[in-house]
DSSP file (Angstrom, degrees, kcal/mol; ACC not computed):
  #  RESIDUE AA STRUCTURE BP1 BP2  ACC     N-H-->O    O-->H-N    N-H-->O    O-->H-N    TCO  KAPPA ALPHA  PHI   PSI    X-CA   Y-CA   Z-CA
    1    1 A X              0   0    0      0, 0.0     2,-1.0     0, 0.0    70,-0.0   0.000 360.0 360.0 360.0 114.3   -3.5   41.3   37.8
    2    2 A X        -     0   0    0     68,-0.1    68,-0.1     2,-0.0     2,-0.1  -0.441 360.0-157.9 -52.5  93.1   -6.3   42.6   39.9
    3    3 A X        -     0   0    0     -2,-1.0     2,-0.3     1,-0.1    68,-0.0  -0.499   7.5-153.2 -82.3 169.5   -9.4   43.5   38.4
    4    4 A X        +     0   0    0     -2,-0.1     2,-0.4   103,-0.1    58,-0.4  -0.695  22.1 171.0-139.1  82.4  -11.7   45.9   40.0
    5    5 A X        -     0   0    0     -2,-0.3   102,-1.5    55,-0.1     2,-0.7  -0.936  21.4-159.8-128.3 113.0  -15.1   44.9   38.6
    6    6 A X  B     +A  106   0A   0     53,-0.5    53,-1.9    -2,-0.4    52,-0.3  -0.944  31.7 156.6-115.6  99.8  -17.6   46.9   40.8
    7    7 A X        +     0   0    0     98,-1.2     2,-1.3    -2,-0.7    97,-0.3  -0.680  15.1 177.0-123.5  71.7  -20.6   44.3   39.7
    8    8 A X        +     0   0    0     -2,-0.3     2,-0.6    96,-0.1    98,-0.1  -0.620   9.8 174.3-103.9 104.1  -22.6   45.2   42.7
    9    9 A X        -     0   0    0     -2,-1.3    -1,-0.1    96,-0.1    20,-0.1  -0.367  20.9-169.3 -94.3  64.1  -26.0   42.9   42.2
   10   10 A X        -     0   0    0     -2,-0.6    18,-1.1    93,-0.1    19,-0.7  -0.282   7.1-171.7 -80.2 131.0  -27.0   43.9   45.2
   11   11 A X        -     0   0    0     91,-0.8    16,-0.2    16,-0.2    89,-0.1  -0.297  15.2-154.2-115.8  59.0  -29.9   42.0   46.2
   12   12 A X        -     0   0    0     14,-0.1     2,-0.6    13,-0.1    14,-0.6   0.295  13.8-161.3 -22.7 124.0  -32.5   42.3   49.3
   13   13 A X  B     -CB  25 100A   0     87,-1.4    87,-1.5    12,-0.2     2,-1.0  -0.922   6.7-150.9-124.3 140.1  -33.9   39.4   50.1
   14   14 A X        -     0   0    0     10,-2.2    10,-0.3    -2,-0.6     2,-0.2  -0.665  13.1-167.4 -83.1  58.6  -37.1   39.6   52.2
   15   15 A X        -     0   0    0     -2,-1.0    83,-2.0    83,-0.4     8,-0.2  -0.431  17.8-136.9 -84.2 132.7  -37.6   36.3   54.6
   16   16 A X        -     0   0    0      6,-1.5    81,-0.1    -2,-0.2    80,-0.1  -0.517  10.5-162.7 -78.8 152.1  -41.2   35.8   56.4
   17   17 A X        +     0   0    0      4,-0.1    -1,-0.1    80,-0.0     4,-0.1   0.038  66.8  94.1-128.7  25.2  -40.3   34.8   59.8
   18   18 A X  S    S-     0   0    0      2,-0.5     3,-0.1     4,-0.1    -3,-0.0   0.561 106.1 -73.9 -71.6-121.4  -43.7   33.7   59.9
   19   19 A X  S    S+     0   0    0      1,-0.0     2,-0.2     2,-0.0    -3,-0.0   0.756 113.6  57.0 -95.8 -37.1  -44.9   30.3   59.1
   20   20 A X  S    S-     0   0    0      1,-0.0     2,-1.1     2,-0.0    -2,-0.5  -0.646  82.6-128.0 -87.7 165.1  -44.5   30.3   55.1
   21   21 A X        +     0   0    0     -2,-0.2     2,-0.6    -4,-0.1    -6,-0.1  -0.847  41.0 167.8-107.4 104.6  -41.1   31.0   53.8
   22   22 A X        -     0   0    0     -2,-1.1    -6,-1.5     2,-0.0     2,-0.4  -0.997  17.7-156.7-129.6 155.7  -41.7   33.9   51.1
   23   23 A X        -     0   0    0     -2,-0.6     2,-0.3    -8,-0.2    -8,-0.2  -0.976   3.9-158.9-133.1 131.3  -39.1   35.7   49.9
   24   24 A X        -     0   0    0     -2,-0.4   -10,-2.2   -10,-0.3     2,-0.3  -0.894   6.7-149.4-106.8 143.4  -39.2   39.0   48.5
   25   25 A X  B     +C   13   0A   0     -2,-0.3     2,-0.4   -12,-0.2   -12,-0.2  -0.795  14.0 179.7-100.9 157.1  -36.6   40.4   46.1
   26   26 A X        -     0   0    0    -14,-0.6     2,-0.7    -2,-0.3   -14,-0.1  -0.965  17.7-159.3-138.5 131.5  -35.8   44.4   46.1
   27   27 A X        +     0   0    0     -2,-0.4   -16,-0.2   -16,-0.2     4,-0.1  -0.979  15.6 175.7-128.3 109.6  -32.8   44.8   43.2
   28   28 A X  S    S+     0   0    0    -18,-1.1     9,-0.1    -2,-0.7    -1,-0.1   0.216  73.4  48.1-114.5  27.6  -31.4   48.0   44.2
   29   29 A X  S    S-     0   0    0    -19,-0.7     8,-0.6     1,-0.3    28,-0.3   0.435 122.2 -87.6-123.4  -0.3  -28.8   47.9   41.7
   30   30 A X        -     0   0    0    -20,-0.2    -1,-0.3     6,-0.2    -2,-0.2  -0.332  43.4 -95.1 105.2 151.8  -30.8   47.0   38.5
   31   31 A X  S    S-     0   0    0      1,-0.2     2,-0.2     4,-0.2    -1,-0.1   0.868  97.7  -7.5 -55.7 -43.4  -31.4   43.2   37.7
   32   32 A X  S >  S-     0   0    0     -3,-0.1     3,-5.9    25,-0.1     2,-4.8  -0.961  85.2 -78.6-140.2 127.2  -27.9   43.2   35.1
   33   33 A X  T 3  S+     0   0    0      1,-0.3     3,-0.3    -2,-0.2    25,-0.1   0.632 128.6  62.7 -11.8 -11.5  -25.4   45.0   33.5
   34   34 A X  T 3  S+     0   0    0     -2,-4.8     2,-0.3     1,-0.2    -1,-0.3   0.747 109.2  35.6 -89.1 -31.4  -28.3   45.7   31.1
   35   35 A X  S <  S+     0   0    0     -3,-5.9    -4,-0.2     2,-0.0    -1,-0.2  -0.267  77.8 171.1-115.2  59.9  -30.5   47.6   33.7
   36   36 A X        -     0   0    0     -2,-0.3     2,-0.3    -3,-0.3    -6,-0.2  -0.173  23.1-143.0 -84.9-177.9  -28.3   49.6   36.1
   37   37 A X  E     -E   57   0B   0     20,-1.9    20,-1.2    -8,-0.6     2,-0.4  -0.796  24.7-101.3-126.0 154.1  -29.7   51.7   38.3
   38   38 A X  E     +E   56   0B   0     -2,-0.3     2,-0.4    18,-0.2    18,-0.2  -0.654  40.3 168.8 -74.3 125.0  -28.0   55.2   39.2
   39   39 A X  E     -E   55   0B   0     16,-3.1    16,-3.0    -2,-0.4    47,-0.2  -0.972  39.6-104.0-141.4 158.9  -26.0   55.9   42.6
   40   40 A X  E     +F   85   0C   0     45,-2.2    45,-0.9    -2,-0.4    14,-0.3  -0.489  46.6 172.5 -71.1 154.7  -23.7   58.8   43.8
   41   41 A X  E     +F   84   0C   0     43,-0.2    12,-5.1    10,-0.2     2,-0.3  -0.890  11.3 175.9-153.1 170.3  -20.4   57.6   43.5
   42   42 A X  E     -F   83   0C   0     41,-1.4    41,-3.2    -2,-0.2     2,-0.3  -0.897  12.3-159.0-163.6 164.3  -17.0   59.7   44.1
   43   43 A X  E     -F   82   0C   0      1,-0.3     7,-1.6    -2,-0.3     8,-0.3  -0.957  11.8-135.9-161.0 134.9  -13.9   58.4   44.0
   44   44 A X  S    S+     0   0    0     37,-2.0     6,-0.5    -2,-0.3    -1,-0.3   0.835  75.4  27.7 -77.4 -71.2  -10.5   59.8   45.6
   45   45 A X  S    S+     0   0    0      4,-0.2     2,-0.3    -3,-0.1    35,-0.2  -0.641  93.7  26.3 -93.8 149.2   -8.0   59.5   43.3
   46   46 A X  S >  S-     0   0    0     -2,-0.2     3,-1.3    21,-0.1    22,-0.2  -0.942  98.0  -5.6 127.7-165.6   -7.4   59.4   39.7
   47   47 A X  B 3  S+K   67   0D   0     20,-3.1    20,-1.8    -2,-0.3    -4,-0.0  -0.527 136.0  12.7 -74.1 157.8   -9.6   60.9   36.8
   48   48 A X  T >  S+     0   0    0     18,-0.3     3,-0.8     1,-0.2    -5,-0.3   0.411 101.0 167.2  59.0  13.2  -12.9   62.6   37.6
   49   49 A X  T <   +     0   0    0     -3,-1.3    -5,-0.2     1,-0.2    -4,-0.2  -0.004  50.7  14.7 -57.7 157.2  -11.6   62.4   41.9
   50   50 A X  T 3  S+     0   0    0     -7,-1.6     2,-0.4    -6,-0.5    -1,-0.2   0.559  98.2 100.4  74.9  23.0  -13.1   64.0   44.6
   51   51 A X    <   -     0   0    0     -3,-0.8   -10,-0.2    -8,-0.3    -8,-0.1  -0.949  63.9-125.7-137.4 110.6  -16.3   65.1   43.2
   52   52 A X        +     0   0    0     -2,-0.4     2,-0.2   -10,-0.1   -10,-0.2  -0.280  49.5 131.6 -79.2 149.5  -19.9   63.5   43.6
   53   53 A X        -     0   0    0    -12,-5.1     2,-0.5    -2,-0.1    -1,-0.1  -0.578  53.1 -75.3-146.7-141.1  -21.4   62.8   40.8
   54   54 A X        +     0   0    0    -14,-0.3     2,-0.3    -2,-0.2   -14,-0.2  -0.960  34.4 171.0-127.3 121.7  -23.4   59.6   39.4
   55   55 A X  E     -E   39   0B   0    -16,-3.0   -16,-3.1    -2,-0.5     2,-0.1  -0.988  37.1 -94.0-137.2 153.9  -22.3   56.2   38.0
   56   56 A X  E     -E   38   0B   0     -2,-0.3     2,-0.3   -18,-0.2   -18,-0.2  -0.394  39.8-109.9 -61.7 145.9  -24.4   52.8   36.9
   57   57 A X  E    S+E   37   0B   0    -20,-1.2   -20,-1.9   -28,-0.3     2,-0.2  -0.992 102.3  31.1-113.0 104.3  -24.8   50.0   39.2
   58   58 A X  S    S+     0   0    0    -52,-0.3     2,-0.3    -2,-0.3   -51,-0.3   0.510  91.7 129.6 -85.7-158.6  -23.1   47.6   38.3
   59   59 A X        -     0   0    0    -53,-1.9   -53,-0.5    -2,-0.2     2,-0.2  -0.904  61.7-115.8-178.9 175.2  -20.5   48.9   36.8
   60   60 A X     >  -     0   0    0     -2,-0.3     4,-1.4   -55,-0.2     3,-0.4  -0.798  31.4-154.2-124.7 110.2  -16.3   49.0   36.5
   61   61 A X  T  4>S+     0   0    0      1,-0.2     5,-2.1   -57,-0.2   -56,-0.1   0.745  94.8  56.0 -63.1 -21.1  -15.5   52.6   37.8
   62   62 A X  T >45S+     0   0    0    -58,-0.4     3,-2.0     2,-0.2    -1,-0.2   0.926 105.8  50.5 -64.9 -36.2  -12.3   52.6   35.8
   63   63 A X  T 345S+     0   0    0     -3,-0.4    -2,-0.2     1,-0.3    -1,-0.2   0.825 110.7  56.1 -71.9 -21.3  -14.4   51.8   32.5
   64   64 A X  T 3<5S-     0   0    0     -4,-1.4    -1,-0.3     2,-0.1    -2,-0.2   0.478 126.3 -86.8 -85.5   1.2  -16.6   54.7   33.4
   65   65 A X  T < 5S+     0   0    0     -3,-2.0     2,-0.2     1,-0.2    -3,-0.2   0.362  88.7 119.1 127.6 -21.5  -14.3   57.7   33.8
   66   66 A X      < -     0   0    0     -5,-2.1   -18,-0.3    -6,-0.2    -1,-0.2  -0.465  63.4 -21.6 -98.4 148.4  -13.3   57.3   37.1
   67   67 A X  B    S-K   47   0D   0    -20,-1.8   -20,-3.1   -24,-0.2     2,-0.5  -0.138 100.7 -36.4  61.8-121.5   -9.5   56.6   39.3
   68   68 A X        -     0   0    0    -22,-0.2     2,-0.6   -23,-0.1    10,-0.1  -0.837  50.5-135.2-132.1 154.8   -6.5   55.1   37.4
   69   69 A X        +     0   0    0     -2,-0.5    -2,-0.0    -7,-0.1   -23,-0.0  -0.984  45.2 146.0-115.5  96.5   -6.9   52.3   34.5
   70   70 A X    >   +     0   0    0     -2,-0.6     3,-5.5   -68,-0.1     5,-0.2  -0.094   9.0 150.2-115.4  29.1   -4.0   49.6   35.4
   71   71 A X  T 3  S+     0   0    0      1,-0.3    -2,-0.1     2,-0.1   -68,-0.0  -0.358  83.0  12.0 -55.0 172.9   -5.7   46.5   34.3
   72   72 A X  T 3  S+     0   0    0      1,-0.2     2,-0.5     2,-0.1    -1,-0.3   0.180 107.3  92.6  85.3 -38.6   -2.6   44.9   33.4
   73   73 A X    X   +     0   0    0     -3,-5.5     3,-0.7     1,-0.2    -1,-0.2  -0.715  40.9 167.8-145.9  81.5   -0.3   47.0   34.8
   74   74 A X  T 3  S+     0   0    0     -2,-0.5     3,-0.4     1,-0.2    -1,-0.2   0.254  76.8  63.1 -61.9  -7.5    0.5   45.7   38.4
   75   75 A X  T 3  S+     0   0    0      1,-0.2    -1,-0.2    -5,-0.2    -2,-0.0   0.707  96.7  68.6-106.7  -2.5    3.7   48.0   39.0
   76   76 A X  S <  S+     0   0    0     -3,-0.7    -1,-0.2    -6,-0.1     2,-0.2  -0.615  74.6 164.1-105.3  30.6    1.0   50.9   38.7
   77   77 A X        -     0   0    0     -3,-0.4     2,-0.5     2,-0.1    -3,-0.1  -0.399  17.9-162.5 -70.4 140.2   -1.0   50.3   42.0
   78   78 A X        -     0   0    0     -2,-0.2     2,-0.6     2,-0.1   -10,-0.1  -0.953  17.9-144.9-133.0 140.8   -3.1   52.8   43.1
   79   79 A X        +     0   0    0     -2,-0.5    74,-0.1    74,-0.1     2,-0.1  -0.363  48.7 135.1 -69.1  40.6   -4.6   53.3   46.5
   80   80 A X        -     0   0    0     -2,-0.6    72,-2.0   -35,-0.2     2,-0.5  -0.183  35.2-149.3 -79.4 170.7   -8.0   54.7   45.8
   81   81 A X  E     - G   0 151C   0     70,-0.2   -37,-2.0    -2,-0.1     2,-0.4  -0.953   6.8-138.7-156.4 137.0  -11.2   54.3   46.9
   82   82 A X  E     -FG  43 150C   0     68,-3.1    68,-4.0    -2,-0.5     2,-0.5  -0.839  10.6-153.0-121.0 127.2  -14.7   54.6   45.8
   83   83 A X  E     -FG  42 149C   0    -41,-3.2   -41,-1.4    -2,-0.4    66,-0.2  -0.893  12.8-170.4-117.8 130.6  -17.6   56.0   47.7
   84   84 A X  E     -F   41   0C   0     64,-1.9     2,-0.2    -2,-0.5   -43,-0.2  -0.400   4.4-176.1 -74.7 165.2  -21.4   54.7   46.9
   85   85 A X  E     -F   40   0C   0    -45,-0.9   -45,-2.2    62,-0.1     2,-0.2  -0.579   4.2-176.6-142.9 151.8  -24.7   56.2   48.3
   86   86 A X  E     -H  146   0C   0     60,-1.1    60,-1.2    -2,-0.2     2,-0.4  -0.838  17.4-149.1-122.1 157.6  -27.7   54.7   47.6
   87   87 A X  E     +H  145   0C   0     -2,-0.2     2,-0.3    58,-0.2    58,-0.2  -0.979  29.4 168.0-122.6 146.2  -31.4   56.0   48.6
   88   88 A X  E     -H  144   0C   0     56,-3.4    56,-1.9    -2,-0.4     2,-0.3  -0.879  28.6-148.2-140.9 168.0  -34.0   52.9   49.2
   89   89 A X  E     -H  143   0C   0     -2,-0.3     2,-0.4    54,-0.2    54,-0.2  -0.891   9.2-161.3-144.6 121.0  -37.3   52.9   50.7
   90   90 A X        -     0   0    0     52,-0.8    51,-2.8    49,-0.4    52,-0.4  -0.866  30.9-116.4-108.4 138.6  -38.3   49.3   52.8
   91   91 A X    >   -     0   0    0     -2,-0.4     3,-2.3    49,-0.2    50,-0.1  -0.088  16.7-117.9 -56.2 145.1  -42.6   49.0   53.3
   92   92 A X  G >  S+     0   0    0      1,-0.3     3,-1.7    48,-0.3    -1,-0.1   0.951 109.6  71.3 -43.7 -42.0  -44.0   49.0   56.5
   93   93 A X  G 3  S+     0   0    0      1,-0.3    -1,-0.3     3,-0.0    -2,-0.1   0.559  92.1  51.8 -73.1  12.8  -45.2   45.9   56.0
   94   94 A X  G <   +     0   0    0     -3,-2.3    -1,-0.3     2,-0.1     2,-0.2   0.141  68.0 119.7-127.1  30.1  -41.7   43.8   56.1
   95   95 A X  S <  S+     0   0    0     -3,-1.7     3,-0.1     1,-0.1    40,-0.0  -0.509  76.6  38.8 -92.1 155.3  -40.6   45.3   59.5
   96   96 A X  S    S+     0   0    0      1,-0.2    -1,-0.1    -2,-0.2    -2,-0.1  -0.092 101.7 103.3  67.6 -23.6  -40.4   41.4   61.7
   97   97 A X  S    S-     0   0    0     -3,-0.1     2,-0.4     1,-0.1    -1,-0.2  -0.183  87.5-105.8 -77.0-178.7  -39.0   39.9   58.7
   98   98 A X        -     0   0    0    -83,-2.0     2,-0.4    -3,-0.1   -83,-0.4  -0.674  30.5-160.2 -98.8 170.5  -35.7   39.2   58.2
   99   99 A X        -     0   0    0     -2,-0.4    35,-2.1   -85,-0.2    36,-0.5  -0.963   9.1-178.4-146.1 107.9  -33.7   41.7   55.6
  100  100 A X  E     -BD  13 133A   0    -87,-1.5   -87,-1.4    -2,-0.4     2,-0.4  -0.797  13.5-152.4-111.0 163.3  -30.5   40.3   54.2
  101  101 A X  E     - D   0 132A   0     31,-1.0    31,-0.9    -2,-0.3     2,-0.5  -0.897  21.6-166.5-115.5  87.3  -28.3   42.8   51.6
  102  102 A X  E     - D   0 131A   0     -2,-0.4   -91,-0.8    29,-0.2     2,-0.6  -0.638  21.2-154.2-108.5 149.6  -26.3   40.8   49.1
  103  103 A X  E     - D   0 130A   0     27,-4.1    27,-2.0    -2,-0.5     3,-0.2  -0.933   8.4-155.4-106.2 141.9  -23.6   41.6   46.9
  104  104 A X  E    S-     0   0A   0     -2,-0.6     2,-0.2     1,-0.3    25,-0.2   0.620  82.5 -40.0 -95.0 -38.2  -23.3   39.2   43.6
  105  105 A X  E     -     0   0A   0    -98,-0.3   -98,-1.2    25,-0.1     2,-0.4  -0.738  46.3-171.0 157.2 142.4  -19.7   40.5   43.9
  106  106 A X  E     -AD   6 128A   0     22,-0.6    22,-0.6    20,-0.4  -100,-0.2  -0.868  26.5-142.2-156.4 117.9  -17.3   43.3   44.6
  107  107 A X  S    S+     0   0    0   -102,-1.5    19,-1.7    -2,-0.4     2,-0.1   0.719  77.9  21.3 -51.2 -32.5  -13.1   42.5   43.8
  108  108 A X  S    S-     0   0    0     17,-0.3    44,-0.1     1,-0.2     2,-0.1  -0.371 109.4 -27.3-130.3-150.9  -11.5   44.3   46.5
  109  109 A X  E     -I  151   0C   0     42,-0.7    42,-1.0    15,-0.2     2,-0.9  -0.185  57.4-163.8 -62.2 109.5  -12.3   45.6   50.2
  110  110 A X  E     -IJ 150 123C   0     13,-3.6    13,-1.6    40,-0.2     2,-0.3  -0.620  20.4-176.4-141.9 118.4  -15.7   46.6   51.1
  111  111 A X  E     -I  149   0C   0     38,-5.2    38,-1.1    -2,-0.9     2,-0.5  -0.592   9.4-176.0 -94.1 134.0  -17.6   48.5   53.7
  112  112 A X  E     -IJ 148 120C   0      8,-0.6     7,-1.1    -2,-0.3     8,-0.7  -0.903   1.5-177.3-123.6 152.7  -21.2   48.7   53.8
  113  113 A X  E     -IJ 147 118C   0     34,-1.9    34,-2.9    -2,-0.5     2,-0.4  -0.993  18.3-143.5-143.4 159.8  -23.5   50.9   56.3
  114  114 A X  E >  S-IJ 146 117C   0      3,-1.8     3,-1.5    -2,-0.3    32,-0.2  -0.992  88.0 -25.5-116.0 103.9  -27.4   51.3   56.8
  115  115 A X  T 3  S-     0   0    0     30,-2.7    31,-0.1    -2,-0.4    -1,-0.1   0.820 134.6 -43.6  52.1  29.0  -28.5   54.8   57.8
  116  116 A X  T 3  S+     0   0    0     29,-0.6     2,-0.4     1,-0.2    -1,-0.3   0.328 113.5 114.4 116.5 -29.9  -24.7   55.2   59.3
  117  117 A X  E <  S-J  114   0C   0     -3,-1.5    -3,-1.8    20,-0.1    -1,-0.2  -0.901  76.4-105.2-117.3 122.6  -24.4   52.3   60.9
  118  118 A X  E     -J  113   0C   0     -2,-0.4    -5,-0.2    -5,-0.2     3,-0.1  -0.060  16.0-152.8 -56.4 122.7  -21.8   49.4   59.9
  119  119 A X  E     -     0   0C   0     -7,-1.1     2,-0.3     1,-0.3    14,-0.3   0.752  65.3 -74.2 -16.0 -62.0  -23.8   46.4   58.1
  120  120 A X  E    S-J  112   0C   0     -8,-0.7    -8,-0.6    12,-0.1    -1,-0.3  -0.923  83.1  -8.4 148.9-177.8  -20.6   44.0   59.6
  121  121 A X  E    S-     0   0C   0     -2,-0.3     2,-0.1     1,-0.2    -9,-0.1   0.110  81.5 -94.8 -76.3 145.3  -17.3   43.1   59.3
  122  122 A X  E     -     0   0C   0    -11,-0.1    -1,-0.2   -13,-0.0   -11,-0.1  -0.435  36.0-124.5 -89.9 149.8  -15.6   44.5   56.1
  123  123 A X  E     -J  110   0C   0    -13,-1.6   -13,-3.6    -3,-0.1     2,-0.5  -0.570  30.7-148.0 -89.0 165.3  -15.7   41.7   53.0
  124  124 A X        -     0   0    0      1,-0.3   -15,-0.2   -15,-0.2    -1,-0.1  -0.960  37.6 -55.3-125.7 114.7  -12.1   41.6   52.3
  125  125 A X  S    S+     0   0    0     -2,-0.5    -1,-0.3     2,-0.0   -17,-0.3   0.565  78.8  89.1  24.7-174.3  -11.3   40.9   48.5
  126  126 A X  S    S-     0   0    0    -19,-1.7     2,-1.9     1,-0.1   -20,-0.4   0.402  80.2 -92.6  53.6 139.1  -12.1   38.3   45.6
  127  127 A X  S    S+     0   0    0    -22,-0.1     2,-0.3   -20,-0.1   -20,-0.2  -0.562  75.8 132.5 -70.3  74.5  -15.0   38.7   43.5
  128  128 A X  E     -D  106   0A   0     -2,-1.9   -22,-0.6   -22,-0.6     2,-0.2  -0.985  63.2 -95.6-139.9 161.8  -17.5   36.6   45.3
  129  129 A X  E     +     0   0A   0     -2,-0.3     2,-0.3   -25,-0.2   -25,-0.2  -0.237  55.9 146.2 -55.8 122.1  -20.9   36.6   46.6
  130  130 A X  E     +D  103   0A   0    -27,-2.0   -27,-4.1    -2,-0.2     2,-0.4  -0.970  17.7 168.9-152.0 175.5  -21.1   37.6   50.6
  131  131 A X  E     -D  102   0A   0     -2,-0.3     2,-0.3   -29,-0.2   -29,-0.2  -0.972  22.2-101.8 171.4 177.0  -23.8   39.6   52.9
  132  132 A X  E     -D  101   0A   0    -31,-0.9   -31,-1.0    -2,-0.4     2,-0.9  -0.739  21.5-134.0-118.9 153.5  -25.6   41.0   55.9
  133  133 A X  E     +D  100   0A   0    -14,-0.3   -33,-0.2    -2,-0.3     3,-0.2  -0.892  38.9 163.3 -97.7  96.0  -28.4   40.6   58.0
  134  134 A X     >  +     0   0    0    -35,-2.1     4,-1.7    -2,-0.9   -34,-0.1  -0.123  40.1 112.6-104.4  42.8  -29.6   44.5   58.1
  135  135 A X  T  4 S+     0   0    0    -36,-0.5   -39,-0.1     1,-0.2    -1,-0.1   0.956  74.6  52.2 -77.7 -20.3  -32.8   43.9   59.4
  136  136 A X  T  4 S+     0   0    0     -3,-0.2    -1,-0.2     1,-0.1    -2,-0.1   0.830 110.2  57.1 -53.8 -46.5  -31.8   45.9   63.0
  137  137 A X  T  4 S+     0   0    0     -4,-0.1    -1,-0.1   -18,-0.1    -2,-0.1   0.778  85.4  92.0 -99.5  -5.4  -30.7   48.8   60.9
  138  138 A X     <  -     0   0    0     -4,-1.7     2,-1.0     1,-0.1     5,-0.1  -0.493  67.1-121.5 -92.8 179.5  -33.5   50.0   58.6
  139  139 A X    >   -     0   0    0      3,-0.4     3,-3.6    -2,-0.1   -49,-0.4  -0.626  32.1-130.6-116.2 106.2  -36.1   52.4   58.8
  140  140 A X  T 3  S-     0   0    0     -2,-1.0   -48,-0.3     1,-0.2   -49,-0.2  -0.053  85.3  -6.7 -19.8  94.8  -39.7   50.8   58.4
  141  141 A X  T 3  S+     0   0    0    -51,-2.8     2,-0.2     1,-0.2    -1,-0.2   0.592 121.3  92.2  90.3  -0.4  -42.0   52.4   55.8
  142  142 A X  S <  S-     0   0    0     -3,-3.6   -52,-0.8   -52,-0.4    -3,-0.4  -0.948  83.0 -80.7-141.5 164.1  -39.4   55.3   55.3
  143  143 A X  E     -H   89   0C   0     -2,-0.2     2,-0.3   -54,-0.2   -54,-0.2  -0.099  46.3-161.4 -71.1 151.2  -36.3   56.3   53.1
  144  144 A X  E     -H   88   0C   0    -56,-1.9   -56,-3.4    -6,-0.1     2,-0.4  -0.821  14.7-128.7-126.2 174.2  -32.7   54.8   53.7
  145  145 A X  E     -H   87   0C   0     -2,-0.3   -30,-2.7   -58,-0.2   -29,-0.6  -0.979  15.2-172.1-128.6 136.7  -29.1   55.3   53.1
  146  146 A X  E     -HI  86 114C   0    -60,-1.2   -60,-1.1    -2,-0.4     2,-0.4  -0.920   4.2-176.1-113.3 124.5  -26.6   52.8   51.8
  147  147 A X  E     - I   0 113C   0    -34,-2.9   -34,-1.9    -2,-0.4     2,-0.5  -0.882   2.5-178.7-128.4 113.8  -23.3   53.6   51.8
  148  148 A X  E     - I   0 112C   0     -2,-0.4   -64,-1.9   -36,-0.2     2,-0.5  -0.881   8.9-161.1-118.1 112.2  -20.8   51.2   50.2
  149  149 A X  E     -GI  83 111C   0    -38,-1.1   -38,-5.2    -2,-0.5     2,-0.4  -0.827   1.7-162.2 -99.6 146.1  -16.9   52.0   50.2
  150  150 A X  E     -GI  82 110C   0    -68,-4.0   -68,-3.1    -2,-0.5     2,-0.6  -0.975   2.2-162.5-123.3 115.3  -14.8   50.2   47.9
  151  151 A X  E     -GI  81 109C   0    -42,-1.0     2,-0.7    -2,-0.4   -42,-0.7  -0.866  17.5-143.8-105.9 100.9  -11.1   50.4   48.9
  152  152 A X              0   0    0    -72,-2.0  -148,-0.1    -2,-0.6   -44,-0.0  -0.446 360.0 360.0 -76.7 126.1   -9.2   49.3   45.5
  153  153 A X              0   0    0     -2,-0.7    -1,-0.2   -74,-0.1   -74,-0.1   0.363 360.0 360.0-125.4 360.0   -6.0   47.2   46.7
């Protein structure tokens, strides 16, 4: 059985590429399933498809409304796919540093882009921690766009 547990802890982390190592956190997803944050989401097929709207970050889209509900029921696949956007805003002041994006976890197939442009090679299933170096692709001191599609497989 596949689960599709959209637990996106998406973290920033903020590395000085000066001489101290500080790390800043930016939690653009809520800290925990207790504190999500709101993100467009749509998702093509299934209940509520083809329509943006809003779901909590993290989340299960199934548990929320959203696609096909098969835990369990593996003979019942469906090809769907769930599109994020997020709006963020990174300070002036952390433009030289480095800017990593991590996801805590996301079960299946997953693309991320930064104001349009591909983050890096798409994570390819299992629930596990992975990430990107987007420090090339934001915009200093002004708002960005995160877009994460989630191909359920």
């Amino acid at each position: 059985m596949k689960t599709l547990l959209i637990l996106f802890q998406i973290i920033l982390f903020f590395f000085s590429s000066l001489f101290a190592q500080q790390t800043e956190i930016l939690f653009l997803s809520g800290e925990d399933a207790d504190a999500p944050v709101d993100w467009e989401f749509m998702v093509s097929n299934g209940m509520n498809a083809n329509k943006w709207t809003t779901i909590s970050v993290p989340s299960n889209w199934e548990l929320k409304g959203f696609g096909n509900y098969n835990y369990g029921l593996d003979k019942n696949k469906s090809n769907e796919i769930g599109y994020y956007k997020y709006e963020f805003n990174v300070l002036k002041e952390w433009e030289g540093r480095q800017i990593n994006i991590v996801f805590e976890g996301v079960m299946t197939d997953t693309y991320v882009k930064i104001n349009g442009k591909s983050a890096g090679n798409i994570h390819q299933g299992g629930f596990y921690r992975f990430e990107y170096n987007i420090t090339d692709l934001l915009n200093y001191g002004k708002e960005n766009l995160l877009e994460v599609t989630v191909q359920k497989v």
